[in-house]
NUPA-527119 format. One record per residue (C-alpha): residue in one letter; x, y, z. Coordinates in nm, 3 decimals. Example, Ala and Ser with C-alpha at 12.3 -4.5 7.8 and 13.67 -1.06 7.14 Angstrom:
<zases>
{rest=A, c1=1.230, c2=-0.450, c3=0.780} $
{rest=S, c1=1.367, c2=-0.106, c3=0.714} $
</zases>
This chain:
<zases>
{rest=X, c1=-2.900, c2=-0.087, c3=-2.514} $
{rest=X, c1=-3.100, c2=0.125, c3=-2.764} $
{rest=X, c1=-3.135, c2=0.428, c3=-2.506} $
{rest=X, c1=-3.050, c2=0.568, c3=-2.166} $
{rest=X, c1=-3.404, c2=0.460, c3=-2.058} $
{rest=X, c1=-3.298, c2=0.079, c3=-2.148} $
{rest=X, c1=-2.975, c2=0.089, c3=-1.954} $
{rest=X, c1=-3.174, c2=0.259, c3=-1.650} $
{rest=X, c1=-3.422, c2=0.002, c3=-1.700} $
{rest=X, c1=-3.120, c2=-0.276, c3=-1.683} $
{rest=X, c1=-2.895, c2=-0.120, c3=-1.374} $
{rest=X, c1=-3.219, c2=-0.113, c3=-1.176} $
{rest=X, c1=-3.318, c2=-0.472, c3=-1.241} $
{rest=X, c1=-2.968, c2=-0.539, c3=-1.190} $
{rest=X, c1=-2.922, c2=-0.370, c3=-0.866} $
{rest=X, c1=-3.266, c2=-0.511, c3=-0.756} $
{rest=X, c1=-3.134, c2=-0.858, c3=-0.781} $
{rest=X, c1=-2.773, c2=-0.788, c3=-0.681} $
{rest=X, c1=-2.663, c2=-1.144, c3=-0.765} $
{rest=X, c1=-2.336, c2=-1.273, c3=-0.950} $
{rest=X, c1=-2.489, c2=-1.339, c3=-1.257} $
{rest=X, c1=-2.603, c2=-0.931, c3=-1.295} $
{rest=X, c1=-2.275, c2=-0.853, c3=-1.167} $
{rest=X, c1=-2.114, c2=-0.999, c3=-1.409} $
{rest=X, c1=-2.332, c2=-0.817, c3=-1.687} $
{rest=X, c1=-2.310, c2=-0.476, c3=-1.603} $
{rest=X, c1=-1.941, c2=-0.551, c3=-1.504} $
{rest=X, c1=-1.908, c2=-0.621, c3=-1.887} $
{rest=X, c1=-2.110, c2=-0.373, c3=-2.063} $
{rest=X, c1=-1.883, c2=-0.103, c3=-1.864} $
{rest=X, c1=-1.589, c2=-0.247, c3=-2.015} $
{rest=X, c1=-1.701, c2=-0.315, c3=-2.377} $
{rest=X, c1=-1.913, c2=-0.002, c3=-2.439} $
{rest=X, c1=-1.704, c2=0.304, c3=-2.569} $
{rest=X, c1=-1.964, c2=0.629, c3=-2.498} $
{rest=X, c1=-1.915, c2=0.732, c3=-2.205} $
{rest=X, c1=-2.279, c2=0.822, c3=-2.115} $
{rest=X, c1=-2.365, c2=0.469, c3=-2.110} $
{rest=X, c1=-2.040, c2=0.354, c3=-1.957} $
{rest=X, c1=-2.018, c2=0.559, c3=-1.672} $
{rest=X, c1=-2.384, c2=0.485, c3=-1.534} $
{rest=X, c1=-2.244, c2=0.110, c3=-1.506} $
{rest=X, c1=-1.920, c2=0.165, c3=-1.344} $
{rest=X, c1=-2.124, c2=0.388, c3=-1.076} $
{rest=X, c1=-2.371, c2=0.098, c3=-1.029} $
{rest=X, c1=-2.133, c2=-0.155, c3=-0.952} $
{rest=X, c1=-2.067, c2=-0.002, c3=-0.606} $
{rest=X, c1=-2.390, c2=-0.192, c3=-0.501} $
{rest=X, c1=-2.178, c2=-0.520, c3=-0.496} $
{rest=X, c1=-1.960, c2=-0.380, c3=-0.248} $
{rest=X, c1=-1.610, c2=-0.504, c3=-0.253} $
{rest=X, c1=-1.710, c2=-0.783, c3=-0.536} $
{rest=X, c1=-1.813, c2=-0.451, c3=-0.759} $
{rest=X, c1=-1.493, c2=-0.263, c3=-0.667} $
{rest=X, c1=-1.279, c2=-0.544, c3=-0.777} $
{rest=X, c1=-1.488, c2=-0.568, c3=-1.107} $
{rest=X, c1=-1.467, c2=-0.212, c3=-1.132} $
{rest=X, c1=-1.048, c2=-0.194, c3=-1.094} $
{rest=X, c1=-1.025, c2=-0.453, c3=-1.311} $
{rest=X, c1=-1.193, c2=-0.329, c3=-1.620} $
{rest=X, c1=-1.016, c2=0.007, c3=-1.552} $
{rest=X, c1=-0.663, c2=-0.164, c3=-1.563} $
{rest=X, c1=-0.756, c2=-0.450, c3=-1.877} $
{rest=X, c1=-0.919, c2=-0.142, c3=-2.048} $
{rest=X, c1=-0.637, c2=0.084, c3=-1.994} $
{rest=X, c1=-0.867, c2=0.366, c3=-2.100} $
{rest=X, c1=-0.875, c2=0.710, c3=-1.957} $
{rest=X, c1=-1.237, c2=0.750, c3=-1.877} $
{rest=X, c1=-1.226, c2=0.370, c3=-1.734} $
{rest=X, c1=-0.985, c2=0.484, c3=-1.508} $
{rest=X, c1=-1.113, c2=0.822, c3=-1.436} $
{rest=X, c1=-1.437, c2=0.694, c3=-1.368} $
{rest=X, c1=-1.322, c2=0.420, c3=-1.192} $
{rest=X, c1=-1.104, c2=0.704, c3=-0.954} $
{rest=X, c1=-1.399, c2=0.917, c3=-0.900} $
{rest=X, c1=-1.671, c2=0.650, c3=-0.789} $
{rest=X, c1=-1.411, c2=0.492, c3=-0.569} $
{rest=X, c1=-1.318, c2=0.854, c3=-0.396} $
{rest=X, c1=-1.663, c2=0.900, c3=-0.320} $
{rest=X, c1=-1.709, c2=0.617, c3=-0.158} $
{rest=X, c1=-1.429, c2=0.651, c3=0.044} $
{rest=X, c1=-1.520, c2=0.983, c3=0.155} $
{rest=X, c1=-1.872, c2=0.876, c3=0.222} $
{rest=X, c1=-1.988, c2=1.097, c3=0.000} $
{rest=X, c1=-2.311, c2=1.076, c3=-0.190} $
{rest=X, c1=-2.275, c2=1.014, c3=-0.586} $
{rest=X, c1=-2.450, c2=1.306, c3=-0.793} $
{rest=X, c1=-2.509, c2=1.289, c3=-1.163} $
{rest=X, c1=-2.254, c2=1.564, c3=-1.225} $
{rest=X, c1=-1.956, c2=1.292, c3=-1.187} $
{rest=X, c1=-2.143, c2=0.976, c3=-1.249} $
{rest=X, c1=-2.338, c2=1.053, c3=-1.597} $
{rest=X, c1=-2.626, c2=0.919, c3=-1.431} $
{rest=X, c1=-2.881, c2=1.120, c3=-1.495} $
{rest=X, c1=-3.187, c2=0.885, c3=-1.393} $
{rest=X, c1=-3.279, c2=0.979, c3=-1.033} $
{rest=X, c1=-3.412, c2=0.671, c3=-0.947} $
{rest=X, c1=-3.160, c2=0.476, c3=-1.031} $
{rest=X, c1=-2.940, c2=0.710, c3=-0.864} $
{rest=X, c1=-3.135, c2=0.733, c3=-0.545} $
{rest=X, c1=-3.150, c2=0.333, c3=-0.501} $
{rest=X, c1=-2.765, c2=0.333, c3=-0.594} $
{rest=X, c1=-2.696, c2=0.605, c3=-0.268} $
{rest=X, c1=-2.956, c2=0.454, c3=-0.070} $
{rest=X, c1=-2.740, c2=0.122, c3=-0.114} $
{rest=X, c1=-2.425, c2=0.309, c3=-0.028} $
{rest=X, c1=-2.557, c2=0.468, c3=0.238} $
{rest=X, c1=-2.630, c2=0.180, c3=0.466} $
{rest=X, c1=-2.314, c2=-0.049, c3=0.388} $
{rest=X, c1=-2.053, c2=0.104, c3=0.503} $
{rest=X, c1=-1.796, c2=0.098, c3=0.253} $
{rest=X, c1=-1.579, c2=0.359, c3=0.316} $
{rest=X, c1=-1.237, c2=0.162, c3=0.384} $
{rest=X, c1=-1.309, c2=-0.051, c3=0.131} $
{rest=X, c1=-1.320, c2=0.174, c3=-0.130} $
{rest=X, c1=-1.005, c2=0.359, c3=0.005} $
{rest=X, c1=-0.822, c2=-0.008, c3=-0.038} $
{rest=X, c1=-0.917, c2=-0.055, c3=-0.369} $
{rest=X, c1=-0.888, c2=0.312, c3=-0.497} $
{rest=X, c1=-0.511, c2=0.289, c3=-0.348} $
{rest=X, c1=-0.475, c2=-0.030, c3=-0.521} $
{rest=X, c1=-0.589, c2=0.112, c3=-0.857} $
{rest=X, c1=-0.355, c2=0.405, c3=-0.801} $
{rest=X, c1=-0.068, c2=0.197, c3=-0.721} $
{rest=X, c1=-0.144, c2=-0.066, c3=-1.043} $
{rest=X, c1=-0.084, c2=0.197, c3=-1.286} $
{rest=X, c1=0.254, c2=0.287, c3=-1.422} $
{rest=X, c1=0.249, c2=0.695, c3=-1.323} $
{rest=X, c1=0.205, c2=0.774, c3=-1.734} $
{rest=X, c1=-0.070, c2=0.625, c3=-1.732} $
{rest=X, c1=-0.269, c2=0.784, c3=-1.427} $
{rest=X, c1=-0.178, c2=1.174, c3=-1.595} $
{rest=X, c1=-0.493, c2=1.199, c3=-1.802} $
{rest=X, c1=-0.750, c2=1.034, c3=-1.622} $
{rest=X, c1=-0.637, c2=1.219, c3=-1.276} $
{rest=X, c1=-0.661, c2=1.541, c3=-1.443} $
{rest=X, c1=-0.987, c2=1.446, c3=-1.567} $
{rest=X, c1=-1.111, c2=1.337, c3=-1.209} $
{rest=X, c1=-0.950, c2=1.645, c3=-1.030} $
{rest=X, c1=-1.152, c2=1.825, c3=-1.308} $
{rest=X, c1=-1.468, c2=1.681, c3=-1.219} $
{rest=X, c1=-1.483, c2=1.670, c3=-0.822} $
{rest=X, c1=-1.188, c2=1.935, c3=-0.666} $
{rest=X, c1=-1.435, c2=2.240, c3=-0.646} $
{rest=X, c1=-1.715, c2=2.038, c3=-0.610} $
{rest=X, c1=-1.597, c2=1.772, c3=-0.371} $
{rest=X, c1=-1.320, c2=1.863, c3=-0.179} $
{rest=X, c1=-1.349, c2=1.573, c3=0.051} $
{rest=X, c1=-1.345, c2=1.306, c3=-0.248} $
{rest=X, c1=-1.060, c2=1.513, c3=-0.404} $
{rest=X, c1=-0.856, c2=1.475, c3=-0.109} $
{rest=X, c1=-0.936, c2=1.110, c3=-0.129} $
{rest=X, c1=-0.728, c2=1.089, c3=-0.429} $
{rest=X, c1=-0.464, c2=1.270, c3=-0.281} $
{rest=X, c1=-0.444, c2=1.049, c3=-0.002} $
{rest=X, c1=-0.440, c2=0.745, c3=-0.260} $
{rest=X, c1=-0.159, c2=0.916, c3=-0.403} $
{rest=X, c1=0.022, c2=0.825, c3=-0.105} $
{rest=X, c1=0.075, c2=0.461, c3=-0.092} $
{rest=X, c1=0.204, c2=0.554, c3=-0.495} $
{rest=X, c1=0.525, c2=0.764, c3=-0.304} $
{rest=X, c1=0.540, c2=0.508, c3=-0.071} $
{rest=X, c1=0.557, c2=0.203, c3=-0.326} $
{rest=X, c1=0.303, c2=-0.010, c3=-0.145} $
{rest=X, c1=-0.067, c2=-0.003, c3=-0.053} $
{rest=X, c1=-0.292, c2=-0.246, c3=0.160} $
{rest=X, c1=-0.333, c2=-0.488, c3=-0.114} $
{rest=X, c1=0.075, c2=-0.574, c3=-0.129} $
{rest=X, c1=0.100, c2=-0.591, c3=0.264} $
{rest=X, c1=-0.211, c2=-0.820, c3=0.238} $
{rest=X, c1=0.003, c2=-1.028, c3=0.038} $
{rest=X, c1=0.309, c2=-1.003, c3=0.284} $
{rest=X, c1=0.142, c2=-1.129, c3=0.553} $
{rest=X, c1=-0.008, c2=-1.437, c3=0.333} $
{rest=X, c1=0.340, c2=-1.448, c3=0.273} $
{rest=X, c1=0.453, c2=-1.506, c3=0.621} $
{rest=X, c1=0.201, c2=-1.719, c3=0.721} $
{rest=X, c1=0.257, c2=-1.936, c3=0.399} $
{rest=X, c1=0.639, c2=-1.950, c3=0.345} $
{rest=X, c1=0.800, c2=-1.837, c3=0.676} $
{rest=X, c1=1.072, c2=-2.058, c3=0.585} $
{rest=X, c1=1.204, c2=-1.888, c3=0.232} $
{rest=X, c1=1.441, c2=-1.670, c3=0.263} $
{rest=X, c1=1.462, c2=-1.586, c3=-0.118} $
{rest=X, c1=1.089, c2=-1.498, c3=-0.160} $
{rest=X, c1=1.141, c2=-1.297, c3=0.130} $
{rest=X, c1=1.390, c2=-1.137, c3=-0.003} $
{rest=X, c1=1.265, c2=-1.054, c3=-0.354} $
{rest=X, c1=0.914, c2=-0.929, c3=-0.193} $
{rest=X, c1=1.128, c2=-0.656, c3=0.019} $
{rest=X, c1=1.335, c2=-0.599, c3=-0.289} $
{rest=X, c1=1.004, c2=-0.519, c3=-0.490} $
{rest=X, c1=0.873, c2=-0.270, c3=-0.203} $
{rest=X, c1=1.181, c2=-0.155, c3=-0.037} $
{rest=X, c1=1.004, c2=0.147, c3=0.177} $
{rest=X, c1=0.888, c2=-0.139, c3=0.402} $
{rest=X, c1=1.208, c2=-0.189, c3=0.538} $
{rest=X, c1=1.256, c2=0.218, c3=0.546} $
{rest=X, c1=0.972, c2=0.432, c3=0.466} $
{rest=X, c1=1.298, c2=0.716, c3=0.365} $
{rest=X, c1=1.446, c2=0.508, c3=0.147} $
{rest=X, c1=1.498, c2=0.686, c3=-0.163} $
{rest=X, c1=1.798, c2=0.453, c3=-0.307} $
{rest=X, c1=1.850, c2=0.074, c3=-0.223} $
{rest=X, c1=2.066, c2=-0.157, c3=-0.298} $
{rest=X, c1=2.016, c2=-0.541, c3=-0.291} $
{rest=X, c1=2.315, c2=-0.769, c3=-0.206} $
{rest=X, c1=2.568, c2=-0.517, c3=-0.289} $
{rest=X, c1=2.940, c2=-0.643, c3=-0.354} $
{rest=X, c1=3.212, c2=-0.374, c3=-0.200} $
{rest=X, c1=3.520, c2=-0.564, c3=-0.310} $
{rest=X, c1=3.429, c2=-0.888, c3=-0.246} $
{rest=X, c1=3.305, c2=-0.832, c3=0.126} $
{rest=X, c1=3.040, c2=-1.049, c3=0.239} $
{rest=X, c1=2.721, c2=-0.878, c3=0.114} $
{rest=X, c1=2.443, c2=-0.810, c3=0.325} $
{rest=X, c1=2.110, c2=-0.830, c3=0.204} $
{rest=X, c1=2.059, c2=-0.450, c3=0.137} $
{rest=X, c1=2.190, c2=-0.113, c3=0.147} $
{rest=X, c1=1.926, c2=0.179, c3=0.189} $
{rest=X, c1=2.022, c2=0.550, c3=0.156} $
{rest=X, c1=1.757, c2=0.733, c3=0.310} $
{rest=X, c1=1.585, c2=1.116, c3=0.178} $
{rest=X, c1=1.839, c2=1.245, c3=0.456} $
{rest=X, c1=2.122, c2=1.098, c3=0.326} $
{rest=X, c1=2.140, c2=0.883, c3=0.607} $
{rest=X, c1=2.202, c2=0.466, c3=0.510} $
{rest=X, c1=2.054, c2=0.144, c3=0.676} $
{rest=X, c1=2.237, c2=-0.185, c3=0.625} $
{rest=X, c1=1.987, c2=-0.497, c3=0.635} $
{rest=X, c1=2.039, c2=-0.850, c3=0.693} $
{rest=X, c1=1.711, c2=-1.083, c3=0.671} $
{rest=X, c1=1.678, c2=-1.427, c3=0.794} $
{rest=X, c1=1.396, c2=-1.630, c3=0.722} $
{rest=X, c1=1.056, c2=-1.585, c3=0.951} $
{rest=X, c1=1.068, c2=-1.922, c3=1.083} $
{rest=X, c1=1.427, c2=-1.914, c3=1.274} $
{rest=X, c1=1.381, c2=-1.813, c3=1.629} $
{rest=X, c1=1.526, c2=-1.474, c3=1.739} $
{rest=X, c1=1.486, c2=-1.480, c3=2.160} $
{rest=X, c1=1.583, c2=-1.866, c3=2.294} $
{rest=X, c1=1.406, c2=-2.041, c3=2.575} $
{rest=X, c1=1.682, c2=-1.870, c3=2.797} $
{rest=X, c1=1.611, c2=-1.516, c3=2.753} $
{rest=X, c1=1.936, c2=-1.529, c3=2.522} $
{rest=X, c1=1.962, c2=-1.364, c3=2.140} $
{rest=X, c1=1.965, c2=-1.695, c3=1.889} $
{rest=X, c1=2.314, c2=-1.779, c3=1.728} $
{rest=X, c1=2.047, c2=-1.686, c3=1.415} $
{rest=X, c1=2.075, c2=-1.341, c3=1.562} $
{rest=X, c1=2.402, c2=-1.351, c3=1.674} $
{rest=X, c1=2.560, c2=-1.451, c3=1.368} $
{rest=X, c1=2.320, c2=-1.179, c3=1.128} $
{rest=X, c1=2.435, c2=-0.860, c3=1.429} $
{rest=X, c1=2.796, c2=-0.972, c3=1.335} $
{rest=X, c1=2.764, c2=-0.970, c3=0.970} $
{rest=X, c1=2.599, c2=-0.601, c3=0.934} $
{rest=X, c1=2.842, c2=-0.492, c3=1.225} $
{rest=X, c1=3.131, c2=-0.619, c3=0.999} $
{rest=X, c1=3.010, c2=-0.470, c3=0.724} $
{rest=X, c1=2.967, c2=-0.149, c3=0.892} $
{rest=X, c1=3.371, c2=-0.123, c3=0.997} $
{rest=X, c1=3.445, c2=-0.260, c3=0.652} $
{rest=X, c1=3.290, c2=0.091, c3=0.473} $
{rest=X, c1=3.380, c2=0.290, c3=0.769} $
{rest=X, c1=3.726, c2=0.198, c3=0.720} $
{rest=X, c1=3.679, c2=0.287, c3=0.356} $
{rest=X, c1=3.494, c2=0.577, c3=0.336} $
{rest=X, c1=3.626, c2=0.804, c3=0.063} $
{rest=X, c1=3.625, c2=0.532, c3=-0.192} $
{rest=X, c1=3.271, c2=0.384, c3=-0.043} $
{rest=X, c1=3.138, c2=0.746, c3=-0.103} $
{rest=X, c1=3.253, c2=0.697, c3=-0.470} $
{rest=X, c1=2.976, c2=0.457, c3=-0.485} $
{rest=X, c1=2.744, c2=0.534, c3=-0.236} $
{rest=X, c1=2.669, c2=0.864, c3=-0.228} $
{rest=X, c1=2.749, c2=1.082, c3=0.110} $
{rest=X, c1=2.745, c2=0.724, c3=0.267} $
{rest=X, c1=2.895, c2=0.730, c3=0.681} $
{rest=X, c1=2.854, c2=0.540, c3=0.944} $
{rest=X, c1=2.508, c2=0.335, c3=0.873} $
{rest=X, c1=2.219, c2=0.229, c3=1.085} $
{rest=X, c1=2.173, c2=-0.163, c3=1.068} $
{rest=X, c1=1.906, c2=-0.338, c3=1.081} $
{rest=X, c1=1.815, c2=-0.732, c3=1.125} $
{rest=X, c1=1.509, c2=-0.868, c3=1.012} $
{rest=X, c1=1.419, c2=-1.217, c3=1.186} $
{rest=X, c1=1.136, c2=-1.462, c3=1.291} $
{rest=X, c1=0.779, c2=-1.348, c3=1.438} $
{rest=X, c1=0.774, c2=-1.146, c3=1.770} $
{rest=X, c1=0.476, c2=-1.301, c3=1.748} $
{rest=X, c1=0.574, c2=-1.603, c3=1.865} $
{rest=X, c1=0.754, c2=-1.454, c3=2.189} $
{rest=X, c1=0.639, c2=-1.483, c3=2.539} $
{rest=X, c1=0.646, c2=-1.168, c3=2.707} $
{rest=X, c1=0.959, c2=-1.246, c3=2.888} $
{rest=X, c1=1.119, c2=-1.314, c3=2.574} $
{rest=X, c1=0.978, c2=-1.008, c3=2.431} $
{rest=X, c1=1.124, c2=-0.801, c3=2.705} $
{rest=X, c1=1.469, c2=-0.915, c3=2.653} $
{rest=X, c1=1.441, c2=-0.841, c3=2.307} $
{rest=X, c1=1.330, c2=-0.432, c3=2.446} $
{rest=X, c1=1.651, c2=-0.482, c3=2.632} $
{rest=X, c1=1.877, c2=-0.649, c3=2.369} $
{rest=X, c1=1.783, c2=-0.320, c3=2.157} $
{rest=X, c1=1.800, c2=-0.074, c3=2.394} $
{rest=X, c1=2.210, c2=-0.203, c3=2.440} $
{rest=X, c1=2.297, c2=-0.170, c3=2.112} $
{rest=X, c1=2.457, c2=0.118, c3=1.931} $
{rest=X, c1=2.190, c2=0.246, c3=1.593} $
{rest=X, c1=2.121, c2=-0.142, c3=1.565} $
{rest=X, c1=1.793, c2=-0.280, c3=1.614} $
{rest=X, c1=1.632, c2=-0.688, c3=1.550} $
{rest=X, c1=1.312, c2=-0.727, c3=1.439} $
{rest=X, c1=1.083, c2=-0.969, c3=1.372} $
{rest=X, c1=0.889, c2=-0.966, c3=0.951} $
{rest=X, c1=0.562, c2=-0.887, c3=1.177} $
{rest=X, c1=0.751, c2=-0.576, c3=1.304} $
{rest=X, c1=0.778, c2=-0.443, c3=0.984} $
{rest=X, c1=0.424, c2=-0.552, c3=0.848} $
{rest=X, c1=0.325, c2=-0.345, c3=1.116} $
{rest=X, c1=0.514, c2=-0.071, c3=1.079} $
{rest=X, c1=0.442, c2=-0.047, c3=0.689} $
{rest=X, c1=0.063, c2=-0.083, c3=0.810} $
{rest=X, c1=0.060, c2=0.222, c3=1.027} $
{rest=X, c1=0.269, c2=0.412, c3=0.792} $
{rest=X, c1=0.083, c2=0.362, c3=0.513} $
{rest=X, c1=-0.229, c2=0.458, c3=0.716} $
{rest=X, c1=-0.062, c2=0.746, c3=0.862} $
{rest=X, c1=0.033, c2=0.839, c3=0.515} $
{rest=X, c1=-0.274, c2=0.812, c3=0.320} $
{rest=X, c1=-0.545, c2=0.950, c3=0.573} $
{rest=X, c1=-0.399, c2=1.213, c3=0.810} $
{rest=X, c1=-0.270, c2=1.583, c3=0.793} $
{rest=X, c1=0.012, c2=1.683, c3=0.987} $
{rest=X, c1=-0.143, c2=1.781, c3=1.311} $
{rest=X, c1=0.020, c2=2.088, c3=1.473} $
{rest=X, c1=-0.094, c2=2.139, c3=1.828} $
{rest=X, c1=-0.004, c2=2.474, c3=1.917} $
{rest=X, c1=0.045, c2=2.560, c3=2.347} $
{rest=X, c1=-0.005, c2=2.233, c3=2.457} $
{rest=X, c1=-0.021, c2=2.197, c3=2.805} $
{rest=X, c1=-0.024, c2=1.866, c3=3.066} $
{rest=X, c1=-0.071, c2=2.000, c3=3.418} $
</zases>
């Protein structure tokens, strides 16, 4: 482009015709131009592909690798997400047309939780080095200005603690549907994102061997200090039988965490050695699709919990919903305190 007035020229034509071929062009002038007056204008604009934009958008910030990719990238997406509408200020657009038919765009397509998806799955992309500069940059930009976008980041920050966003439970649940029967893939997915199978877990360990014992799949300490033994199955073995019964699946997976529990309790001082402040441990088995249960089977499963002793079985959907609401819980809410609450 030989000026502004050319690129403003180009996004509006661009934006006019909305169709893969323009995508694709303004998707790659953002990542191969350098000045950031003519790079930002093009990230902004490729909001008005929606989703298809965002991805473009993440993309070139994580194949660039460059600070005011990303930064851009971070603030466009935070606006968005907080419905918020984009001013020249942040964007380097300083075209007011091409602004107005950008919000107008925005306005009317409802993009909000969209943009929160792929913002968290920017933040979560990046090793946490790499997210310094251009976070400080965006905080820069939009915290007095936009506290509601600023926040957005924030709550993106979230799924980085927890060490998963929507995009990795997306792929869980393809998992699932795909591969119910492999244990090992299973297994390395939960051993990639842990805080699925705890949201405390601040130290795991996968298949740990304590002097030969039969190993269970993992060992989480939790922020409190607390530890949860886990033993997976694969998704496809039944956990509730045709009688109302547990599954010898179930049966056999309850004894091997509930032997492994006596085992460290009846070593504790040298256990502690290794695992730090470890005592007696929650235990957890992770098996099948509750999915697939008929309600009476799913009420003998209530029961089968209730009459155990800081031992629950689940099914992989239990957790894939659990890490859903956390993660929701996590990224978009405040701690409500309700103050004299009264039910008369």
């Amino acid at each position: 482009m030989d000026s502004p007035q050319d690129l403003h020229e180009f996004l509006r034509s661009a934006i006019r015709d909305r169709g893969a071929h323009s995508l694709s062009a303004v998707a790659d002038f953002a990542l191969q131009e350098r000045e950031l007056y003519l790079k930002g204008p093009c990230i902004v604009a490729l909001a008005c592909w929606g989703d298809a934009g965002f991805k473009r958008m993440v993309e070139n910030a994580l194949r660039g690798q460059m600070a005011k990719d990303v930064s851009a990238a971070i603030k466009t997406l935070a606006f968005i997400a907080a419905g918020q509408p984009l001013t020249s200020l942040e964007t380097f657009l300083h075209d007011q047309e091409t602004l107005n038919e950008i919000n107008s765009f925005l306005a009317g397509a409802n993009l909000a939780s969209t943009a929160k998806r792929r913002l968290s799955e920017l933040i979560m992309s990046l090793p946490a080095e790499d997210l310094l500069i251009p976070l400080g940059s965006a905080f820069t930009h939009i915290s007095f200005s936009n506290p509601d976008a600023a926040g957005e980041i924030v709550a993106a920050l979230g799924s980085k603690w927890l060490g998963f966003g929507s995009s990795e439970l997306d792929a869980f649940e393809k998992m699932l549907e795909s591969q119910p029967e492999d244990e090992p893939s299973l297994h390395a997915f939960l051993e990639k994102y842990p805080q699925m199978l705890d949201p405390m877990a601040v130290q795991v360990w996968s298949k740990p061997d304590f002097h030969g014992f039969k190993e269970p799949d993992f060992l989480i300490r939790r922020s409190d200090d607390s530890y949860l033994v886990v033993e997976i199955e694969n998704a496809e073995k039944q956990i509730i039988t045709q009688a109302e019964q547990p599954s010898a699946y179930v049966t056999q997976a309850v004894k091997q965490v509930n032997d492994y529990r006596s085992f460290v309790g009846e070593r504790l001082v040298e256990a502690r050695h290794h695992f730090p402040n470890i005592h007696e441990p929650d235990a957890l088995v992770v098996i099948g699709l509750e999915k697939s249960l008929s309600s009476s089977q799913a009420k003998a499963l209530k029961q089968e919990n209730h009459s155990r002793n800081k031992l629950r079985i689940v099914g992989f959907d239990w957790i894939l919903g659990r890490s859903r609401a956390v993660l929701t819980n996590v990224t978009s809410s405040k701690v409500e305190v309700i103050k004299g609450y009264r039910v008369v």
